[in-house]
Each structure stands twice: as C-alpha cells, then as structure tokens.
N, C-alpha and C positions, 0 to 999 in steps of 0.2 A: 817138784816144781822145776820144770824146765826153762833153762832163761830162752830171752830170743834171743835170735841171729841179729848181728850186729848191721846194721844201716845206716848209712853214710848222710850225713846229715842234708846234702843237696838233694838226698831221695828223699827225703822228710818233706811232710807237709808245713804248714806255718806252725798250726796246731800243736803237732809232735815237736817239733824246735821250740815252741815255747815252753811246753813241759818242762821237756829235757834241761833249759838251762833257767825257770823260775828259780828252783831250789841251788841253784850256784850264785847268780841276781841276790839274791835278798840275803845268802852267807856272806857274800863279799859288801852289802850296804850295811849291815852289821858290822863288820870289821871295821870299816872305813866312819862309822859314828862312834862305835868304842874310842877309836884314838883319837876324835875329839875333829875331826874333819865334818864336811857335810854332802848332801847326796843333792846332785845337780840335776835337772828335769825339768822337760814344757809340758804343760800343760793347759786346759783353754785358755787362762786367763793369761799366759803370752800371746798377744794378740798379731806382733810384730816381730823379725826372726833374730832380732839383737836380746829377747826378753828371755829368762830363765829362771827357775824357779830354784831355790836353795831350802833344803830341809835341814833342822838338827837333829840330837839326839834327844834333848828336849821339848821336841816339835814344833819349836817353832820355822817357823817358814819366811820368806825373803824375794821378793819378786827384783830380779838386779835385770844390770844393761849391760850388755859387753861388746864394748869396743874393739870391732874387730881389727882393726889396722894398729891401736896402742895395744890392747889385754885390756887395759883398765877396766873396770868392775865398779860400776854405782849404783846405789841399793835406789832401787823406785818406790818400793814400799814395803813395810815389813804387816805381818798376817800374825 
C-alpha cells in the first residue's frame, strides 16, 4: 500500500480539511471533558452572536451569553 504525496492543506478542498482534522477535533474534545472542562459551540439555537452553547462530559448542555466587552458568562438556559 502506497501512501500519498503530501498536500498542503490550502490545496485541499473543504472536504479533505475536514477529514484530515475530524479525528484530531473529537481527540482533543475528549481530553478537554476528561479534565472536567467543557466543549463550547453555536449551533441553531444561538440565534444572536453573544449565544453559545456549552456541552459536558455528562451531557448536559447550557445555552450562556457572553459579554463581549467584561467575559462575563451567564447561563440563559440549561438543556
């Protein structure tokens, strides 16, 4: 089995970049709930661009606000 030739990842399609780095994504969101952290993401239901979605390792999930000008972080509703 021969490997391929190495391509540079700006000659990649979206496609192929998505491959490529799925399986690094989801090692390093593993690690990062192993130590008791949580894995931050929008999806539809941030409707607005302050909203943000928190997941645990337990699953549960957290729809927060963040305040861009303090940080501050306050939960809008937990799932």
């Amino acid at each position: 089995m021969s490997e391929q030739p190495f391509k540079p990842i700006f000659e990649r399609s979206f496609k192929e970049v998505q491959e490529l780095l799925e399986p690094i994504i989801q090692k390093v969101e593993q690690e990062l709930l192993d130590k008791g952290l949580y894995i931050s993401y929008r999806d539809q239901n941030c409707t607005t661009p302050d909203l943000f979605m928190h997941r645990y390792k337990d699953g549960r999930k957290e729809m927060v606000s963040v305040n861009v000008k303090t940080g501050e972080i306050t939960l809008v509703r937990g799932f």
